[in-house]
C-alpha positions as a Python dict, from the first residue, in 0.01 Angstrom:
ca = {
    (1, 'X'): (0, 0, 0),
    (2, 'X'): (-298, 164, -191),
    (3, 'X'): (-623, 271, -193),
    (4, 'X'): (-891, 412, -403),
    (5, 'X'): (-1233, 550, -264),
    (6, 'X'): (-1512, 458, -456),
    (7, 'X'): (-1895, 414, -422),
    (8, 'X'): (-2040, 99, -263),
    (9, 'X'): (-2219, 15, -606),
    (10, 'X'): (-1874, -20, -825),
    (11, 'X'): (-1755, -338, -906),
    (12, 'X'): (-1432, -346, -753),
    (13, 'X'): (-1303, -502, -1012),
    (14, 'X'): (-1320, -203, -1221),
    (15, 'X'): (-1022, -59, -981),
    (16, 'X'): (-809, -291, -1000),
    (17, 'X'): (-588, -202, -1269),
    (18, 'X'): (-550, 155, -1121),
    (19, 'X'): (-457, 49, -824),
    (20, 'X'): (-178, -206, -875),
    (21, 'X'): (-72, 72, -1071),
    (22, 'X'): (-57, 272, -713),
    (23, 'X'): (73, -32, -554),
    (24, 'X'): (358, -64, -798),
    (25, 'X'): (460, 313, -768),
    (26, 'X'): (423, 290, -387),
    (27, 'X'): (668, -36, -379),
    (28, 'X'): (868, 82, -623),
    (29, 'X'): (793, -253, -835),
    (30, 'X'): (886, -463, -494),
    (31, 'X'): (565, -667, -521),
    (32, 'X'): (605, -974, -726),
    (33, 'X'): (220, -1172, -593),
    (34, 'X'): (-77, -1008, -584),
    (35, 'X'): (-320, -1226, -395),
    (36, 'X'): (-720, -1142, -458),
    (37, 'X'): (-1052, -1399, -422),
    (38, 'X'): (-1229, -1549, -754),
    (39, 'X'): (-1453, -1183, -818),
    (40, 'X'): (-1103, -1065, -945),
    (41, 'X'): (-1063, -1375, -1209),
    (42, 'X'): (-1057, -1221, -1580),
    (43, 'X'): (-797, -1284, -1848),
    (44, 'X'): (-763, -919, -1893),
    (45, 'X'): (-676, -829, -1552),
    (46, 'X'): (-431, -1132, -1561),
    (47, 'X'): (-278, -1007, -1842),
    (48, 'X'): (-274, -640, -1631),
    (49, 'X'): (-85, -845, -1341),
    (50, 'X'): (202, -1024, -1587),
    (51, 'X'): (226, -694, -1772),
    (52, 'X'): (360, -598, -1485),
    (53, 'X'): (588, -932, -1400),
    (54, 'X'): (386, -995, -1083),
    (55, 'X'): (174, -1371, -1037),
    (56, 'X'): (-127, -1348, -1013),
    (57, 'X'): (-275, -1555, -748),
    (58, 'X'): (-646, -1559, -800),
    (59, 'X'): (-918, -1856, -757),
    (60, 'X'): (-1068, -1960, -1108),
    (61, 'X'): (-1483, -1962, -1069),
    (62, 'X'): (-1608, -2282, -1173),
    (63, 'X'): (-1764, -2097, -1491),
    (64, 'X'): (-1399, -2000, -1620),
    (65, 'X'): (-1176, -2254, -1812),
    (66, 'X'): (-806, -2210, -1638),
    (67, 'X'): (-543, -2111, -1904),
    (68, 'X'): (-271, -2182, -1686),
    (69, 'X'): (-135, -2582, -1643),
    (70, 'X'): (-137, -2538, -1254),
    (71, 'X'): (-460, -2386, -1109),
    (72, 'X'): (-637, -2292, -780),
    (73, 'X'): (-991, -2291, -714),
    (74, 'X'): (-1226, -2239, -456),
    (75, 'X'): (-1500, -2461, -359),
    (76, 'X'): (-1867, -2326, -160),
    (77, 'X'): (-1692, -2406, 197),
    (78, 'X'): (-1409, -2189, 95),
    (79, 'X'): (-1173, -2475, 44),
    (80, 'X'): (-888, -2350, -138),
    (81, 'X'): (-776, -2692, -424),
    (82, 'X'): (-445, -2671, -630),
    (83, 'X'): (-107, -2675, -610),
    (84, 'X'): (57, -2638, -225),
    (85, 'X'): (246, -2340, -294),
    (86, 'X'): (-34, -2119, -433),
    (87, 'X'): (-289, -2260, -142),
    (88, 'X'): (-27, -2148, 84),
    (89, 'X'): (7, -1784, -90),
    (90, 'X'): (-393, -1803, -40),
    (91, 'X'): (-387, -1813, 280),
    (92, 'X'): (-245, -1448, 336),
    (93, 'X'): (-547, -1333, 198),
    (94, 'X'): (-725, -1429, 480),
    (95, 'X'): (-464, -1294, 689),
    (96, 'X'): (-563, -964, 565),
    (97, 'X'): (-882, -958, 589),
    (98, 'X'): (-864, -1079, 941),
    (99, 'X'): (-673, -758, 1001),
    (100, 'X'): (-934, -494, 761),
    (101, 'X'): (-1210, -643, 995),
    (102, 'X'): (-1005, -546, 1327),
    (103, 'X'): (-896, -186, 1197),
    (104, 'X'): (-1280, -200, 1069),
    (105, 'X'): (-1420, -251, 1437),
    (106, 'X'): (-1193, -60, 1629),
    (107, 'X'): (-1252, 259, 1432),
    (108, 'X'): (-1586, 239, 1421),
    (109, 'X'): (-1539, 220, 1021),
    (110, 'X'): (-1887, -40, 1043),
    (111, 'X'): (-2161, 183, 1116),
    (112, 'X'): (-2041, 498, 918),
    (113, 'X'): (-2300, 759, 829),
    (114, 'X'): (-2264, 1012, 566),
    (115, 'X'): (-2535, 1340, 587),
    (116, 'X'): (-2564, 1519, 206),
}
């Protein structure tokens, strides 16, 4: 839906706002859940997601007190815990990064090289 190039020592986080900005003009607004793992858990990018009446589907890090009443979190075997319907909205994540990791192998997009 979007993309942004950036270098490899960025916090991706720092992207994120621009590019559910992207995503939003791409869908023209169609996109009501955006779906992203626990490195993506801050109140303001929350806030960024409702701003934009989307739900924010994102794992809460053990070191972050949930604001919301239902919650999902993570545990070290990747367990997803909370409520059904957001472990099942979870799950697509993994879905897609099933299908990066394909796309990633069969263009050779693993063992780039770039020559100044």
């Amino acid at each position: 839906m979007a993309v942004i190039a950036a270098p490899a020592n960025e916090n991706e986080k720092k992207h994120a706002p621009k590019l559910i900005e992207k995503t939003i003009h791409a869908t023209d607004r169609k996109v009501r859940v955006l779906v992203a793992d626990s490195q993506y858990s801050s109140r303001k990018l929350r806030k960024h997601i409702y701003s934009h009446r989307m739900k924010p589907v994102i794992p809460y890090p053990s070191n972050q007190r949930p604001a919301e009443a239902e919650f999902l979190r993570v545990d070290k075997r990747f367990k997803a815990h909370g409520p059904e319907r957001l472990k099942r909205l979870y799950r697509h994540k993994a879905s897609a990064e099933r299908t990066i990791s394909r796309l990633k192998e069969h263009l050779s997009l693993e063992n780039h090289k770039v020559k100044p």
